[in-house]
C-alpha positions as CSV (number, residue, x, y, z in Angstrom):
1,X,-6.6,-2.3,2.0
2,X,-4.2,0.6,2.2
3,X,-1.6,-1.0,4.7
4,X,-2.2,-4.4,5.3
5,X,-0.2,-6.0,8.2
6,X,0.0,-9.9,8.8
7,X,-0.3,-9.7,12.9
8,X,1.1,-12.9,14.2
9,X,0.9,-14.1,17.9
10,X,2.6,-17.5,18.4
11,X,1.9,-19.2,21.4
12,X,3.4,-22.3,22.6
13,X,0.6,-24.7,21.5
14,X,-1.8,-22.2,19.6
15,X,-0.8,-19.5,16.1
16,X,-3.7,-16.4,16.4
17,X,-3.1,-14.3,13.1
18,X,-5.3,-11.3,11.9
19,X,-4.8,-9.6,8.5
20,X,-4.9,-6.1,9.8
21,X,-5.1,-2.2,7.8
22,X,-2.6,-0.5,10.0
23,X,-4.5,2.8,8.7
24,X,-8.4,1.9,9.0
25,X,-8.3,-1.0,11.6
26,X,-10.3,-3.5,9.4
27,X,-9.8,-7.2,9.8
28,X,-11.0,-9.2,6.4
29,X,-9.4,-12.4,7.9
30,X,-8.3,-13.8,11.3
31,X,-7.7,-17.1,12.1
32,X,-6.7,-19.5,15.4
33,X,-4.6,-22.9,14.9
34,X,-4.9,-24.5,18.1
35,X,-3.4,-28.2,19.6
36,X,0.0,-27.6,17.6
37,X,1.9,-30.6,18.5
38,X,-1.3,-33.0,19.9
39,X,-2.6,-35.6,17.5
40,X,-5.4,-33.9,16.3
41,X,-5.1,-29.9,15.7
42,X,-8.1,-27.4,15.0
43,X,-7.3,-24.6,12.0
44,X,-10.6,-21.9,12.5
45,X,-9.9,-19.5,9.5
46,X,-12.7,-16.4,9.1
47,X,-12.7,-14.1,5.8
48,X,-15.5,-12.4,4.5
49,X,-18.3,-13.1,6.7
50,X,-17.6,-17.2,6.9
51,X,-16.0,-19.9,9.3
52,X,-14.1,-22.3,8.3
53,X,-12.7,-24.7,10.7
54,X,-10.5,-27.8,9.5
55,X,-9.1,-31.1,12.2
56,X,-6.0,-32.1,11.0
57,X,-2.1,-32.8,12.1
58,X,-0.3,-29.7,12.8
59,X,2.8,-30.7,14.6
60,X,4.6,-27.6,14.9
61,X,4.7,-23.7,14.4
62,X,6.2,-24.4,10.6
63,X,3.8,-26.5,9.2
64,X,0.8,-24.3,11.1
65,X,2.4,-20.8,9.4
66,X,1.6,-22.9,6.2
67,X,-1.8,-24.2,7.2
68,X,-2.5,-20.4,7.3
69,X,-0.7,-19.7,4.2
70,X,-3.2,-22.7,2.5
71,X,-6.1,-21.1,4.6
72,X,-5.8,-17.7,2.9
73,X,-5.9,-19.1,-0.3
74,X,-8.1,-21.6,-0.4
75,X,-11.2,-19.5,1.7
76,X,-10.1,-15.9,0.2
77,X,-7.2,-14.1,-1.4
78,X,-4.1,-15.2,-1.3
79,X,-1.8,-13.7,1.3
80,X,1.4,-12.8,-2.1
81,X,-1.5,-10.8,-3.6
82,X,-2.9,-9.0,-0.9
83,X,0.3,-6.5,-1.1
84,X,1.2,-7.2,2.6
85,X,3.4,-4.3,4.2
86,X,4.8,-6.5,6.8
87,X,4.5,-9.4,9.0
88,X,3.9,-8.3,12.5
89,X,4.9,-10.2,15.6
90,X,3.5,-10.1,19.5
91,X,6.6,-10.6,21.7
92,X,5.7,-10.3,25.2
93,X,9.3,-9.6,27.1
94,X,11.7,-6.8,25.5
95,X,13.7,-6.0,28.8
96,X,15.0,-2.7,28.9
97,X,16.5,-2.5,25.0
98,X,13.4,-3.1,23.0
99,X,10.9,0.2,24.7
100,X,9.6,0.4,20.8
101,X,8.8,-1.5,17.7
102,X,11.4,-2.9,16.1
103,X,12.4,-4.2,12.8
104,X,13.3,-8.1,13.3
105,X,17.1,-9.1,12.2
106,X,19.6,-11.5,13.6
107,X,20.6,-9.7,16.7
108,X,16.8,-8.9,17.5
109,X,16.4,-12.7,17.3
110,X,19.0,-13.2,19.3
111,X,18.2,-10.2,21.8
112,X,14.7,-11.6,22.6
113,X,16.0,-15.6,22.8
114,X,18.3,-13.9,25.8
115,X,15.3,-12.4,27.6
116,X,13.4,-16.0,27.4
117,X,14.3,-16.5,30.5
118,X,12.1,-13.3,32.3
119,X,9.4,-14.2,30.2
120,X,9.8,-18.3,29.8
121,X,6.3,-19.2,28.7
122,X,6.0,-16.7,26.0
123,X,9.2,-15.5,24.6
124,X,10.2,-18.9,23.3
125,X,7.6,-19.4,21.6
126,X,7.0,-16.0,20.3
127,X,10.6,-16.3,18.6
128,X,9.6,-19.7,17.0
129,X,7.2,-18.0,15.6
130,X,9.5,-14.9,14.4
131,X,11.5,-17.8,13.0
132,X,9.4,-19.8,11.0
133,X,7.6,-16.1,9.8
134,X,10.9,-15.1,8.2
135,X,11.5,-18.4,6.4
136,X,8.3,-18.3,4.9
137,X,8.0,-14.5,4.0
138,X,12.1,-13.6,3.4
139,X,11.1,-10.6,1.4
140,X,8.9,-8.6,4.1
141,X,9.9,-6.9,6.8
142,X,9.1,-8.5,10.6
143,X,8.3,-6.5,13.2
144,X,8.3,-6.4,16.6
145,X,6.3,-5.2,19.2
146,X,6.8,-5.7,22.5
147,X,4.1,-5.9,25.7
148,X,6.4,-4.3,27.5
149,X,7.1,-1.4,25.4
150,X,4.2,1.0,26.7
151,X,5.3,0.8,30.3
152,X,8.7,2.0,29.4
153,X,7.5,5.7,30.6
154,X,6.8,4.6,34.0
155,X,9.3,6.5,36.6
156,X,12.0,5.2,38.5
157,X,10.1,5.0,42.2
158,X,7.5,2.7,40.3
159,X,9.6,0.3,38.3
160,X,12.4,-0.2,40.9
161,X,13.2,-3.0,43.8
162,X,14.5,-2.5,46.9
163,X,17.4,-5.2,45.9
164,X,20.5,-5.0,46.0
165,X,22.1,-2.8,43.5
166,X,24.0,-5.6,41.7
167,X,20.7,-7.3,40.7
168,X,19.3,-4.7,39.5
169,X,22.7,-3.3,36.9
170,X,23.6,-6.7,35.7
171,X,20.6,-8.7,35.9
172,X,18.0,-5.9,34.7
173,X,15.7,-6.7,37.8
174,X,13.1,-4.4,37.8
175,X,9.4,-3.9,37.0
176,X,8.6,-4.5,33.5
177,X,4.5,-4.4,32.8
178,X,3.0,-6.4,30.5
179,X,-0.1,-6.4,28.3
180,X,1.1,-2.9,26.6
181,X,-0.4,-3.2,23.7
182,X,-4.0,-3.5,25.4
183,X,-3.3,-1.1,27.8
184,X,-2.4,1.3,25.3
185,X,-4.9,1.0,23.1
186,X,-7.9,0.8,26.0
187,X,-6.4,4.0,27.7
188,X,-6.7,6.0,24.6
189,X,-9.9,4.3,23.0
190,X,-11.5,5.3,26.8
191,X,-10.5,8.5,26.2
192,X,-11.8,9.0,22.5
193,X,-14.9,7.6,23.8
194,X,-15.5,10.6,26.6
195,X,-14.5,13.1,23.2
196,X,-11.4,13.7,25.1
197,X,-7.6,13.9,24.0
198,X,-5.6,11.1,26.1
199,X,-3.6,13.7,26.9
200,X,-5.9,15.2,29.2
201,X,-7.5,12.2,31.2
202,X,-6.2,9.8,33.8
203,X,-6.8,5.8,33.1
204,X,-7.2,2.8,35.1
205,X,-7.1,0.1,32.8
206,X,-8.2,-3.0,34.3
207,X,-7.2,-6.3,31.8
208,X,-8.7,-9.4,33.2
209,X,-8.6,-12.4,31.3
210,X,-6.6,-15.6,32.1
211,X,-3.4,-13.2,32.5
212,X,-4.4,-10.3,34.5
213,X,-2.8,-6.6,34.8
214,X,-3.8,-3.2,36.1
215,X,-2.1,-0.4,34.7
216,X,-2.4,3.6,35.5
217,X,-2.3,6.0,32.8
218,X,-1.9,9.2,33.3
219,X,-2.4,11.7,30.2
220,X,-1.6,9.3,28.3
221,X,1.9,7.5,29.6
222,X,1.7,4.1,31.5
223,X,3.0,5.6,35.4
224,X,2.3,2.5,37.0
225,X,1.7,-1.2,36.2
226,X,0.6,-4.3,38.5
227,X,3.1,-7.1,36.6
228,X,6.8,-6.8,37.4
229,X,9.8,-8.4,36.2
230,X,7.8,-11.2,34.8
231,X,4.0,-11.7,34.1
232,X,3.8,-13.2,37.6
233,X,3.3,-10.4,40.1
234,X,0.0,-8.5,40.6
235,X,-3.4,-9.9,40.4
236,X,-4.8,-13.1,41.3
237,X,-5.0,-15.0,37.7
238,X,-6.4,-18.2,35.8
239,X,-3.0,-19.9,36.9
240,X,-0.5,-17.9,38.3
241,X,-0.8,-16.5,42.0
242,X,0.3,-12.6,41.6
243,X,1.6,-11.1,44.7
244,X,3.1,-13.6,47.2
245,X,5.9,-13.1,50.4
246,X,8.6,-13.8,48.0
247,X,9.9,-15.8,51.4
248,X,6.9,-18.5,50.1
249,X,9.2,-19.8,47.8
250,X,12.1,-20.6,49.9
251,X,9.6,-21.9,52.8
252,X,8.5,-24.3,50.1
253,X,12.2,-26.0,48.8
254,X,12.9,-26.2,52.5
255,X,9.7,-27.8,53.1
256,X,9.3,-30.5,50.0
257,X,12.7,-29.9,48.4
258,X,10.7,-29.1,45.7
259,X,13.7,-27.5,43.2
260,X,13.2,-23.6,42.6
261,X,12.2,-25.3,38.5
262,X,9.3,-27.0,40.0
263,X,8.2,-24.3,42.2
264,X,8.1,-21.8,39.2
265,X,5.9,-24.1,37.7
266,X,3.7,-24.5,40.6
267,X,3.2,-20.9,40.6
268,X,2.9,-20.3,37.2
269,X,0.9,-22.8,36.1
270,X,-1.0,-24.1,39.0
271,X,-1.7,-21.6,41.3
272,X,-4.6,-18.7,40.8
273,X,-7.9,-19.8,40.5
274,X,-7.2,-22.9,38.9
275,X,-5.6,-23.8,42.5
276,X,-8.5,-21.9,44.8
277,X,-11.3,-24.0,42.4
278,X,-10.1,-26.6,40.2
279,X,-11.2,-24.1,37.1
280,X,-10.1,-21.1,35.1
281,X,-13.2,-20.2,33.3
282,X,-14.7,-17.3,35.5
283,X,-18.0,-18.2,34.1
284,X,-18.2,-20.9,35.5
285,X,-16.1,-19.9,39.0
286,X,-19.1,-17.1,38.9
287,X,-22.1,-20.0,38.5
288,X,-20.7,-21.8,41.2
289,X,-20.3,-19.4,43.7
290,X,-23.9,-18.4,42.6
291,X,-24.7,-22.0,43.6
292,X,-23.1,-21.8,47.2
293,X,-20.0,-23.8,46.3
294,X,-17.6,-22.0,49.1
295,X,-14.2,-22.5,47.0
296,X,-15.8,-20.7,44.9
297,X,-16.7,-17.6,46.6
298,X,-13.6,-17.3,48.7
299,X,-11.7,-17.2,45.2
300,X,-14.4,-14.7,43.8
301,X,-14.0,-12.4,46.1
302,X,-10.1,-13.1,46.6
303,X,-10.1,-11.9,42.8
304,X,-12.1,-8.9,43.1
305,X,-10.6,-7.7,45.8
306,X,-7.2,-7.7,44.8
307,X,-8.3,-6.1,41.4
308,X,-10.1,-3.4,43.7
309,X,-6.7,-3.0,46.3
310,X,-5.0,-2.3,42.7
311,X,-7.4,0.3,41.4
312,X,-7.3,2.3,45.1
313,X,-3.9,2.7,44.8
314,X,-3.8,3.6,41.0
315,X,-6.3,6.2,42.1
316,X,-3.7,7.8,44.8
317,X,-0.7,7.1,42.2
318,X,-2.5,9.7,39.5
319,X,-3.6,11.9,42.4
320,X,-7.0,11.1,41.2
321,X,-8.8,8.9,38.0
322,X,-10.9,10.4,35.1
323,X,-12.0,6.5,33.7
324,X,-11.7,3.2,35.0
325,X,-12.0,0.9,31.6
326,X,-12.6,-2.9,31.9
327,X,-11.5,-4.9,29.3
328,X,-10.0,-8.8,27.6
329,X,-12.3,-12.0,28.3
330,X,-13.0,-11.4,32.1
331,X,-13.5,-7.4,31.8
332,X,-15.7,-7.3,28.8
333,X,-18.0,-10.3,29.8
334,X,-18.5,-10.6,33.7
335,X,-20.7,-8.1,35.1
336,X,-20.5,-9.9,38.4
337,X,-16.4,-9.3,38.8
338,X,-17.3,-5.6,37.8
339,X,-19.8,-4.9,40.1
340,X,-17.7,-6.9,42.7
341,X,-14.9,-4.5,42.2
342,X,-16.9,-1.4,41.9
343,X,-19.6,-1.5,44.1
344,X,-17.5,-1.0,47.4
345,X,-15.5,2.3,46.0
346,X,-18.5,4.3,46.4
347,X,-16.7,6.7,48.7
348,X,-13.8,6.8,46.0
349,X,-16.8,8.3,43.7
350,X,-17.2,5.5,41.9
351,X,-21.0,4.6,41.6
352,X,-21.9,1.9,39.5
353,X,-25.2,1.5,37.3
354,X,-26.5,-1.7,37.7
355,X,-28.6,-2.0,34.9
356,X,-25.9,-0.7,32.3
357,X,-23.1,-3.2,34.1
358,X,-25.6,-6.0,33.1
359,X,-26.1,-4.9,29.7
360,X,-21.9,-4.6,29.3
361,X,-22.1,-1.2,29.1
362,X,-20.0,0.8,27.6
363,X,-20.2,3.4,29.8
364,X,-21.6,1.7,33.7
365,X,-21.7,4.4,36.3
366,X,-24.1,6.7,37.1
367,X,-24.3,10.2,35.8
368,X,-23.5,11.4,38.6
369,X,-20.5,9.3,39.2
370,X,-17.0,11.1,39.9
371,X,-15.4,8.3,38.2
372,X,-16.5,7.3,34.6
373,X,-16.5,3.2,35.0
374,X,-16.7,2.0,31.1
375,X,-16.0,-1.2,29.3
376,X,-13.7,-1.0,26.4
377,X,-12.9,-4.2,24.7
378,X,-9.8,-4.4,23.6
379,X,-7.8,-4.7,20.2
380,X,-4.0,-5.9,20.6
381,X,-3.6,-6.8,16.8
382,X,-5.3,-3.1,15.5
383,X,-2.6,-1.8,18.2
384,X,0.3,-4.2,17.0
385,X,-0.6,-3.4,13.1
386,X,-0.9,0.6,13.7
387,X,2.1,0.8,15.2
388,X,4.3,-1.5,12.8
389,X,2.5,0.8,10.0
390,X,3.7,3.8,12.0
391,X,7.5,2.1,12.4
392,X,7.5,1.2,8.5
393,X,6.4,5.0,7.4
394,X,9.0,6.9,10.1
């Protein structure tokens, strides 16, 4: 490998790494430590071809960074001798300081620990994992790259509230994005697919999965995103609502007295499908709409049609679309929230093929279609380790 990059993405409860050439995109070994802090945790490590998965105690981020350490070694080459040119970090929040990769020293720390608090599910534990990273590996650099960063191009009369002015100088309220890294690398992987430059094409990229986010790129430059200040706004999700009357929140602590904590949770954690259905797993949301189960099919097509609103207006924002690209868990594997979404934007010049939608594409509109409707899976960690090669050889 010619620029391996160790691409961590710590989670509150779960470590993902990938072992990453920031020049060719190859992956020789990934690995997922999941249950960090339950009794019983899972380590699934993959190099060369093979699965390994191990049950045993991992009960935090430090001793799971060395359960991947052991991993490497034991199933493949150790991680000291694969001439690593950094350790590379996911950090989903960088406010309005971090808009590119960065190199990771005290202050950074302490800059992204400050901005926990617009991104409180993932910032935390993104930095625990920063932390424990630089312990273990003091002699390479950490990097890192922020989902935010991407939308940073966006213009003013997309990324600002109509709050008062106060908010929005000293408490950075604004529209932030998320899911950069995907959206970035989708946009331009649409493009290459078409043999086009992303400099000439407009992109709709539509990430589904458990978080959800709709971003328009135009030539390029993220113009428009459907997450704001936090991962909250936008589209339905697997727990979090998206677009509400902000007003439902203070209708609700007069209501219960539910405290302004608990109704951040509620809306974070129990709301989206999991609320409308009792389950986040679309496959089975899909099935059981199939099925008749009415739940189910009211929050089907709550979901597609909120992903649809999004992609209308993304179409008026870039004064017209070249590609709309599907892609994460929900994009690249439901044909049924595709065609949900698609079929009705016929008179948008959107025509979808049926028979390539069910076969996942990539490409799923007709020839004739003014709108190129693809499916593009996505690849955050290539993303994360090309552009922490990029940073490192600047």
């Amino acid at each position: 490998m010619s620029a391996p990059v160790l691409v961590i993405n710590s989670g509150s409860s779960s470590i993902k790494y990938q072992l990453v050439d920031g020049d060719t995109g190859a992956v020789p070994t990934s690995g997922l430590i999941e249950q960090i802090g339950q009794p019983q945790s899972v380590i699934t490590h993959k190099t060369e071809g093979r699965e390994h998965v191990q049950h045993e105690s991992v009960p935090d981020h430090t001793t799971g960074l060395e359960a991947m350490v052991l991993a490497c070694s034991a199933f493949g080459t150790p991680l000291s001798e694969t001439g690593l040119l950094a350790v590379a970090h996911r950090v989903v929040h960088g406010g309005e300081r971090f808009v590119q990769p960065v190199v990771i020293d005290d202050e950074v720390e302490d800059a992204i620990d400050a901005l926990a608090e617009l991104a409180p599910l993932h910032n935390p534990a993104n930095l625990e994992g920063i932390r424990v990273a630089r312990r273990l590996f003091p002699h390479l650099p950490q990097v890192a790259v922020f989902d935010t960063a991407f939308h940073a191009t966006m213009p003013e009369r997309a990324h600002i509230y109509a709050v008062p002015t106060e908010w929005r100088e000293r408490h950075g309220v604004r529209r932030y994005g998320f899911h950069g890294t995907s959206h970035a690398y989708v946009s331009r992987r649409a493009a290459e697919m078409l043999g086009k430059d992303p400099k000439e094409v407009n992109v709709i990229v539509a990430h589904l999965g458990n978080g959800a986010s709709i971003t328009a790129v135009e030539r390029g430059r993220s113009i428009d995103t459907s997450m704001g200040l936090t991962p909250l706004e936008g589209l339905v999700m697997g727990t979090r609502s998206g677009d509400i009357d902000p007003a439902i929140v203070f209708h609700m602590h007069r209501r219960t007295g539910a405290s302004f904590d608990e109704l951040d949770t509620a809306l974070n954690k129990r709301s989206g499908m999991l609320a409308m259905t009792g389950a986040i797993d679309m496959r089975g949301i899909v099935q059981a709409a199939s099925e008749g189960d009415q739940a189910a099919g009211t929050a089907l097509e709550l979901y597609c049609y909120r992903v649809r609103k999004y992609i209308g207006a993304y179409i008026a924002a870039l004064g017209g679309a070249d590609v709309i690209a599907f892609t994460a868990g929900v994009g690249e594997n439901s044909a049924e929230v595709r065609a949900r979404t698609l079929e009705p934007l016929g008179a948008l010049g959107v025509r979808l093929d049926e028979s390539a939608n069910q076969a996942g594409g990539p490409i799923i509109s007709t020839s004739d279609s003014f709108v190129t409707a693809m499916v593009v899976p996505t690849n955050e960690e290539g993303e994360i380790a090309a552009q922490t090669t990029a940073l490192l050889r600047s």
